[in-house]
C-alpha positions as CSV (number, residue, x, y, z in Angstrom):
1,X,-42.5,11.5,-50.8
2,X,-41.0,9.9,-47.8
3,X,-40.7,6.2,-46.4
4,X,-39.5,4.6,-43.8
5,X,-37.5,1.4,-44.2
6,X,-36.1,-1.0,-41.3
7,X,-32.8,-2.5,-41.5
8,X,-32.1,-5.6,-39.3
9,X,-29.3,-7.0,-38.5
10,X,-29.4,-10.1,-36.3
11,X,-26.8,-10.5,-33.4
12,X,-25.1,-13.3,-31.2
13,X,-25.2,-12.5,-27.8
14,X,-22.1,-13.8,-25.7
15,X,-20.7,-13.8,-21.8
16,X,-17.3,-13.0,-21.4
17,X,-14.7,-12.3,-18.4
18,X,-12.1,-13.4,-16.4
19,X,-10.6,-13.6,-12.7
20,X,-7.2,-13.3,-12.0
21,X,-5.5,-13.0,-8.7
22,X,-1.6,-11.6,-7.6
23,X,0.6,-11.9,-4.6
24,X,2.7,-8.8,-4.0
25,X,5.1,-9.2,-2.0
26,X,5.5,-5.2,-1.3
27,X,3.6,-2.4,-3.5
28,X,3.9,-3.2,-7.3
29,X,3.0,-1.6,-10.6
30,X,0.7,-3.5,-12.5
31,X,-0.7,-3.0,-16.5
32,X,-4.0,-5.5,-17.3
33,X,-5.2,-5.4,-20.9
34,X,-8.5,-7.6,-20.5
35,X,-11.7,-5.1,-21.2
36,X,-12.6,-5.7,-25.2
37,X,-13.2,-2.1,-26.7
38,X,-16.1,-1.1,-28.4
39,X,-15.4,-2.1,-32.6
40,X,-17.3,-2.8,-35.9
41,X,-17.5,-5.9,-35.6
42,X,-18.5,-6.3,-31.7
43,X,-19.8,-4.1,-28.8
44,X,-19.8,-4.5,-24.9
45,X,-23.5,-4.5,-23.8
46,X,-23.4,-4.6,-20.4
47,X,-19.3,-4.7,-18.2
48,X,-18.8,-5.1,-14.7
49,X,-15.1,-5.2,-13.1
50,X,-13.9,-5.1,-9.3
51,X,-10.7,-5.2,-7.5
52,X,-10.2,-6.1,-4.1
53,X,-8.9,-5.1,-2.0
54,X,-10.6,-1.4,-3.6
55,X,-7.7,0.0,-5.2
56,X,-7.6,3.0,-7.8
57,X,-7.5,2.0,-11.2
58,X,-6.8,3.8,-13.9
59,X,-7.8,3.3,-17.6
60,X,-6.3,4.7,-20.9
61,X,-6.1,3.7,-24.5
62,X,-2.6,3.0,-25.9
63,X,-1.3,4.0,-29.0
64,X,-2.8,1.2,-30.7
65,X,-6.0,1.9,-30.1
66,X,-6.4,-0.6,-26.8
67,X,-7.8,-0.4,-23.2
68,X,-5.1,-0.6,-20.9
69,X,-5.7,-0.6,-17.2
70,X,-3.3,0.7,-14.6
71,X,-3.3,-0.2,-10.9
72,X,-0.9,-0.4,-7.8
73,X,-0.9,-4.0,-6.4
74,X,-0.8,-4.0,-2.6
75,X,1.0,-6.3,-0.4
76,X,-0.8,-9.9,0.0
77,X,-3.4,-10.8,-2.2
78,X,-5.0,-8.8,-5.5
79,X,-8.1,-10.3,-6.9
80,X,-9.2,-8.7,-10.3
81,X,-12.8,-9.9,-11.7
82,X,-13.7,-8.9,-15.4
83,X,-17.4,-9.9,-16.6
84,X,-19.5,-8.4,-19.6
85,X,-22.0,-9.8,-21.6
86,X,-21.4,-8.5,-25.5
87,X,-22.9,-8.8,-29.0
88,X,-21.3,-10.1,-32.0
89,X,-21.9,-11.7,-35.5
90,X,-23.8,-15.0,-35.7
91,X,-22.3,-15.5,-38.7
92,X,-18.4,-17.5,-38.7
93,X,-14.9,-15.6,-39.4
94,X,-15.1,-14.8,-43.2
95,X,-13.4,-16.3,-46.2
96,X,-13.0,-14.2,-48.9
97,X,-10.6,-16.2,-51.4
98,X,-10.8,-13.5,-54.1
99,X,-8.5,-10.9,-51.9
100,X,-5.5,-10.2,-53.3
101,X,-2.4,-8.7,-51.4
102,X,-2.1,-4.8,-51.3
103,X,1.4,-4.1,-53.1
104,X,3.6,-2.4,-50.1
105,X,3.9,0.9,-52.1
106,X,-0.1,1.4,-51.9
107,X,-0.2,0.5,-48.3
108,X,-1.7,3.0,-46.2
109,X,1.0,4.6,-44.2
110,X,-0.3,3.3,-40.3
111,X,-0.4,-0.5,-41.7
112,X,3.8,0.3,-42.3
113,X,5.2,-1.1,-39.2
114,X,3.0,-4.3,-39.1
115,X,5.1,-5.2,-42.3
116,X,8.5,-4.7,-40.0
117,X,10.3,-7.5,-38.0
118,X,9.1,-7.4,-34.2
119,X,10.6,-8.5,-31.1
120,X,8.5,-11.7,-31.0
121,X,8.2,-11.7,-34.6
122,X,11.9,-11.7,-36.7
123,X,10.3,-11.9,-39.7
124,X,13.5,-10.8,-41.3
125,X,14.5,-14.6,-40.2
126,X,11.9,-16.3,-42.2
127,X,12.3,-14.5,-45.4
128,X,14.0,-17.3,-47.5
129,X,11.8,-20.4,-45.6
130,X,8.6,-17.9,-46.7
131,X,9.2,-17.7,-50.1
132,X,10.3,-21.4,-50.5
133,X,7.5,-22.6,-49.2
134,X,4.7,-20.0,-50.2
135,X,6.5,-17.9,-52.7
136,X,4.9,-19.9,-56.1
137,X,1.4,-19.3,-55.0
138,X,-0.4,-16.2,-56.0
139,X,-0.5,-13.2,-53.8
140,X,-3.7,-12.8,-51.8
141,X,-6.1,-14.7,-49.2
142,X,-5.1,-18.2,-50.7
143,X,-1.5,-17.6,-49.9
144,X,-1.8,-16.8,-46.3
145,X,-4.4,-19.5,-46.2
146,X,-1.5,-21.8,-47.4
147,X,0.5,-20.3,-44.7
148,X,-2.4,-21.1,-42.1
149,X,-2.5,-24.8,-43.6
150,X,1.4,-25.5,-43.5
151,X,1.3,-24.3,-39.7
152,X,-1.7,-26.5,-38.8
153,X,-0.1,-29.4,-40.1
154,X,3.8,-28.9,-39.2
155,X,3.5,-27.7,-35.6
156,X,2.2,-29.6,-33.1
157,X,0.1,-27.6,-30.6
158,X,0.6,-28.4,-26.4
159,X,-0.5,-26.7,-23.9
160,X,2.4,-25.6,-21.4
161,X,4.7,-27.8,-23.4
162,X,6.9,-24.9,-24.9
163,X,9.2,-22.2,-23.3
164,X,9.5,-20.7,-26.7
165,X,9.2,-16.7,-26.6
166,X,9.4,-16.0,-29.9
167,X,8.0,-17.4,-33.5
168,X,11.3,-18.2,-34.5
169,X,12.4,-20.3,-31.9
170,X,8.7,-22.3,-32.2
171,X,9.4,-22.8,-35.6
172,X,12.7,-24.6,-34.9
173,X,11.2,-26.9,-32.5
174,X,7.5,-27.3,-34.5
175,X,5.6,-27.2,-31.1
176,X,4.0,-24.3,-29.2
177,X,0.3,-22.9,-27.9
178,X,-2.1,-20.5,-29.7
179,X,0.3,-17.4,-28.7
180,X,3.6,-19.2,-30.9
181,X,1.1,-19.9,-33.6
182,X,0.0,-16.2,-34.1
183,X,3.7,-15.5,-34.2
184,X,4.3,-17.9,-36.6
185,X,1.4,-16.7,-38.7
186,X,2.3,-12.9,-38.3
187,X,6.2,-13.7,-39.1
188,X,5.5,-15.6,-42.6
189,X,3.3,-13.2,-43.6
190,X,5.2,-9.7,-43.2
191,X,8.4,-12.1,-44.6
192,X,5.8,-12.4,-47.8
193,X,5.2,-8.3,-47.2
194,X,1.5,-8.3,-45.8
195,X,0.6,-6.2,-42.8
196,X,0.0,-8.7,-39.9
197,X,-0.7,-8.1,-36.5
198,X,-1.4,-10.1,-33.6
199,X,-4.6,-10.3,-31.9
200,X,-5.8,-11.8,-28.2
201,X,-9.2,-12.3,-27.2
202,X,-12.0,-14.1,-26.1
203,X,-13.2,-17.1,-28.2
204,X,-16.1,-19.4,-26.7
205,X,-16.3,-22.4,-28.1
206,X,-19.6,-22.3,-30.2
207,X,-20.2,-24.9,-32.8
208,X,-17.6,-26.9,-32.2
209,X,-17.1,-30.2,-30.0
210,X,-16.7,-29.2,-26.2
211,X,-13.5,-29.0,-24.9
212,X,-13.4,-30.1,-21.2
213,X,-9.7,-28.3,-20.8
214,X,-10.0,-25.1,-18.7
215,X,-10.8,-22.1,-20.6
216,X,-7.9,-19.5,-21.5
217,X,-7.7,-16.3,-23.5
218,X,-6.8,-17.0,-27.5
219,X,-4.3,-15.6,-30.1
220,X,-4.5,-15.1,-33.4
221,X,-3.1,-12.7,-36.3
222,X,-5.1,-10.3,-38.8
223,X,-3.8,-9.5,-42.6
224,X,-4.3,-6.1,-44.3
225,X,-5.9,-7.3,-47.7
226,X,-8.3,-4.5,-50.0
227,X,-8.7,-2.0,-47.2
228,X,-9.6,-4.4,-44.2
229,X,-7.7,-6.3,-41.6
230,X,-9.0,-10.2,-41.9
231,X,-8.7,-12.6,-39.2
232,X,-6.6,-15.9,-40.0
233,X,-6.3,-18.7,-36.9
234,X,-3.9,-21.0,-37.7
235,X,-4.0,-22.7,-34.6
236,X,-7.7,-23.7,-35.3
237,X,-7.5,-23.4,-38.7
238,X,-11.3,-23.3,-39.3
239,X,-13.8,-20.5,-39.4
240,X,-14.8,-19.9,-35.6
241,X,-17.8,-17.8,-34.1
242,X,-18.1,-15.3,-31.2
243,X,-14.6,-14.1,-31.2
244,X,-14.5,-11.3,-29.0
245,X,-11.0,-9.4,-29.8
246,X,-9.5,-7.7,-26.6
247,X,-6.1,-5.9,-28.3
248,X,-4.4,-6.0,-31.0
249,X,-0.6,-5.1,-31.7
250,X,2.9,-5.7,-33.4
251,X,3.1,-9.1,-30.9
252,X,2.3,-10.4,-27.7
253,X,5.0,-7.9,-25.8
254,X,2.0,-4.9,-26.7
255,X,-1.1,-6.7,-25.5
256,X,0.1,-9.0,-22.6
257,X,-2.2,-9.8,-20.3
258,X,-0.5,-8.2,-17.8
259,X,2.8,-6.6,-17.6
260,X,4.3,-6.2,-14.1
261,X,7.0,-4.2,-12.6
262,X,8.0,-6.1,-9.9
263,X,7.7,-9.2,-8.2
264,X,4.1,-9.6,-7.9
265,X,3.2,-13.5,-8.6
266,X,-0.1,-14.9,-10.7
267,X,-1.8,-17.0,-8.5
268,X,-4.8,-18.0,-10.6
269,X,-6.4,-17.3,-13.5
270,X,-9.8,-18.2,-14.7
271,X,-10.9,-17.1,-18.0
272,X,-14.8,-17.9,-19.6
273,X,-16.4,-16.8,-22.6
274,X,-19.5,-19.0,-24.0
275,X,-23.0,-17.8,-25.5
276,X,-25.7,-15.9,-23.3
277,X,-28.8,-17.5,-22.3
278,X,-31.5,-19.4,-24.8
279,X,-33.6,-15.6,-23.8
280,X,-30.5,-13.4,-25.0
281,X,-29.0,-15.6,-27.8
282,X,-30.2,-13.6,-30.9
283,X,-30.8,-9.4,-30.6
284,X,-32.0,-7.7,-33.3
285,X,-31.7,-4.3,-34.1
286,X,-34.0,-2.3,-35.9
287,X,-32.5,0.5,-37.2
288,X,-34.8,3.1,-39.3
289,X,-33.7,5.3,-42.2
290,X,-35.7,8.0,-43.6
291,X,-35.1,7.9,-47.3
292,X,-36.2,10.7,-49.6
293,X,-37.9,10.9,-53.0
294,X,-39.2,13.9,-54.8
């Protein structure tokens, strides 16, 4: 006997995409990580991207699995435009309290050098702080929650108030912007011997007051916990929906924005990410299996 059953699974659909636009001073090198790739958790449904003036861009995917674009800027003015409309989970950034931490000698071998100390991240540094301050709690979710707490409520957050470049020097001076908080969060935790990585993305704000600030891309920091990387935002520090990730890596040096070899100046950027259209909110996808019996 066979029979047909239908699986649905209901989907957010969200608008994402930035402008950005260089002077160049003479012909310059340019890297851009700003396309999201195509993940488990969220797929690009529809992408558009221009340059002008119309020069040739290349696209490749690094060794950590990201998009990276490569272009020549010209001299005068580069204008790159970014806009795609993607699904992802209606559903807020999970909390799992049970997890426990994965002890290092059952890690799998590729989550190894997210446990290491990282330009942006000296982890090394806050060995002693991590285990004075989190070291009594038991291993697992609750403990880098407690990390996520302590940063919430010890480091003020200011937009273009700190020049600090690494999560170190933010933690001296208890002040920074999304980016210092991911290092902060990433640092603590390999210091407690979790994998951690830092993320960027897009994040619209969806459920949550408005912001009238302009919009800008976000950081974060994912922990290797039973077999899954998990998304902690100490910044926020509260379950957020839409996020759309864009790269991932050992800190913001891998996934910059853009890396330039030259002299080439950001002039503007604009970045915007906010749920589609009342007609576009919720997909749903209908996905058949043909099951067997007898």
């Amino acid at each position: 006997m066979h029979y047909w059953s239908l699986k649905v699974i209901m989907l957010m659909r969200i608008h994402v995409g930035c402008r950005i636009v260089y002077e160049s001073s003479f012909p310059t090198p340019i890297m851009l990580v700003l396309r999201p790739p195509q993940t488990q958790h969220h797929r690009v449904i529809e992408e558009q991207k221009a340059v002008y003036p119309d020069v040739p861009l290349h696209e490749y995917i690094d060794s950590y699995g990201n998009p990276i674009w490569r272009l020549v800027a010209p001299i005068g003015t580069l204008t790159i435009v970014y806009d795609a409309i993607c699904d992802v989970p209606p559903t807020q950034d999970p909390f799992l309290p049970t997890l426990v931490r994965t002890p290092v000698e059952n890690l799998p071998d590729n989550t190894l050098m997210y446990t290491l100390p990282s330009r942006h991240c000296p982890s090394d540094l806050f060995i002693n702080d991590a285990w004075q301050l989190f070291g009594h709690l038991e291993g697992g979710w609750m403990q880098v929650q407690a990390v996520c707490d302590w940063l919430h409520s010890n480091v003020t957050y200011g937009v273009g108030s700190t020049s600090s470049t690494t999560g170190w020097d933010a933690y001296q001076q208890r002040r920074g912007v999304c980016r210092d908080f991911a290092h902060l969060g990433v640092s603590f935790c390999r210091a407690l011997n979790y994998p951690a990585r830092y993320v960027c993305g897009y994040l619209p704000d969806i459920n949550v007051p408005y912001d009238p600030a302009p919009m800008d891309f976000h950081a974060w920091f994912e922990v290797y916990m039973e077999g899954a990387w998990h998304t902690f935002d100490a910044r926020h520090n509260r379950p957020r929906t839409g996020r759309m990730i864009i790269a991932h890596g050992r800190d913001a040096v891998d996934v910059a924005v853009s890396t330039v070899y030259g002299s080439a100046q950001m002039q503007t950027i604009q970045v915007w990410a906010d749920q589609a259209d009342e007609q576009q909110q919720l997909q749903m996808l209908m996905i058949e299996s043909n099951n067997s019996n007898g």
